[in-house]
C-alpha positions as CSV (number, residue, x, y, z in Angstrom):
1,X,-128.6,26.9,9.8
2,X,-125.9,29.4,11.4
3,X,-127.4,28.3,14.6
4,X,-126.9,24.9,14.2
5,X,-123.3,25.1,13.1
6,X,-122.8,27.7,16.1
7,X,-124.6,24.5,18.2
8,X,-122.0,22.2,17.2
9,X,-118.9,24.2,17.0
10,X,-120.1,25.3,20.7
11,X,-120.3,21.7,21.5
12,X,-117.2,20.7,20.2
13,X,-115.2,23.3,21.5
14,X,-116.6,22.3,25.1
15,X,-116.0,18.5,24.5
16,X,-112.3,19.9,23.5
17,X,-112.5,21.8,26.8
18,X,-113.7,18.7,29.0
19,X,-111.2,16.4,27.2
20,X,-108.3,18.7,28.6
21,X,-109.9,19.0,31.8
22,X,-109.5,15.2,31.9
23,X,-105.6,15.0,30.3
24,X,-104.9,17.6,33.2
25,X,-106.3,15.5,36.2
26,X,-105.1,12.6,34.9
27,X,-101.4,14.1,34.9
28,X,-102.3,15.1,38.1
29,X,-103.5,12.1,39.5
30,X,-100.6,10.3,37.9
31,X,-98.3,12.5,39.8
32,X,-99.7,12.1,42.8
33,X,-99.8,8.4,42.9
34,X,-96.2,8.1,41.7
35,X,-95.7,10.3,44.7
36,X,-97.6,8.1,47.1
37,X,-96.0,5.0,45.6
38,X,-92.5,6.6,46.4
39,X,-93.7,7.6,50.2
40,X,-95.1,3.8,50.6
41,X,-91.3,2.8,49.1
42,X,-89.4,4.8,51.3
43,X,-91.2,3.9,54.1
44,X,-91.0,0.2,53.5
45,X,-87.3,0.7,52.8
46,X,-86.7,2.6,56.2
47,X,-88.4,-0.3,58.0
48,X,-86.5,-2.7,56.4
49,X,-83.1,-1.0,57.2
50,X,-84.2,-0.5,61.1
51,X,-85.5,-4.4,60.9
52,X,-81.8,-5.1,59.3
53,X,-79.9,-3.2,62.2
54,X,-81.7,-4.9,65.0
55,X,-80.8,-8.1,63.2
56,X,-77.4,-7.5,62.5
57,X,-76.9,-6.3,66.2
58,X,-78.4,-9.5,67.8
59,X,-76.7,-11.9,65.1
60,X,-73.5,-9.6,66.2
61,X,-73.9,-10.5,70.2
62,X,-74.9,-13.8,69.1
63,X,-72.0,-14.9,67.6
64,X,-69.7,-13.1,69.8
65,X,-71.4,-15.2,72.3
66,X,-71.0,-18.2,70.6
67,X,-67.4,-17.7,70.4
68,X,-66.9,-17.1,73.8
69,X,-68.8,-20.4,74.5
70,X,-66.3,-22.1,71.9
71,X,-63.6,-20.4,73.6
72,X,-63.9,-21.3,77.1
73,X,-64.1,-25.5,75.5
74,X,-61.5,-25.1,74.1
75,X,-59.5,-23.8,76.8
76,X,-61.3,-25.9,78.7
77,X,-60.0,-28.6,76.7
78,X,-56.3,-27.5,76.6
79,X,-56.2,-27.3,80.6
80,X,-57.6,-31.1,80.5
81,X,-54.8,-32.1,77.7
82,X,-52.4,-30.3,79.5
83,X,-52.9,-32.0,82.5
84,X,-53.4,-35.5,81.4
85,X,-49.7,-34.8,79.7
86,X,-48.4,-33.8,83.4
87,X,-49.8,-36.8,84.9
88,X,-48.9,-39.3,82.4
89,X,-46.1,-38.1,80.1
90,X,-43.6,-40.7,81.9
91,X,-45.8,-43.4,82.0
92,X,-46.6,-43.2,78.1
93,X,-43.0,-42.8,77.1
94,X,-42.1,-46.0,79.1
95,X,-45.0,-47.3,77.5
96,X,-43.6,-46.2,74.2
97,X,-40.1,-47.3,74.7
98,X,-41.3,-50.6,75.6
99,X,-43.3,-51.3,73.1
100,X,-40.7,-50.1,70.6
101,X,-38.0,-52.5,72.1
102,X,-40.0,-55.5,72.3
């Protein structure tokens, strides 16, 4: 009868055992997939600031080139007003005159 409660306290001492065993690679493996999970994280989140400064550099030139194009119509168009004002400023105010008169 000893021996058989010496069986089981044996066996439940080892099942204790195991059962730690388990808690302990479970904390471990735990561990080492929050630490994966973080590596995968930062590495997406260093990609995605490098994919953000390449974009914000070409939107950058892209819209400084845009305004140079929207500058040069413009001026383009002031040098076109300013001439049609040269060539015609007399000819509109007679035009104006007359029709204010008549």
């Amino acid at each position: 009868m000893e021996n058989m409660i010496k069986k089981i306290v044996d066996a439940d001492n080892e099942a204790r055992a195991m059962e730690e065993n388990i808690k302990k690679e479970k904390g471990e493996l735990s561990q080492k997939i929050d630490s994966e999970a973080q590596a995968i994280y930062d590495k997406y989140m260093s990609e995605a600031l490098e994919t953000i400064k390449r974009n914000d550099a070409a939107e950058e030139k892209n819209a400084a080139q845009q305004w140079e194009e929207v500058k040069g119509k413009q001026k383009s168009a002031h040098i076109k007003l300013q001439s049609d004002y040269k060539n015609n400023c007399d000819k509109w105010v007679d035009e104006i005159v007359k029709r204010v008169i008549e």
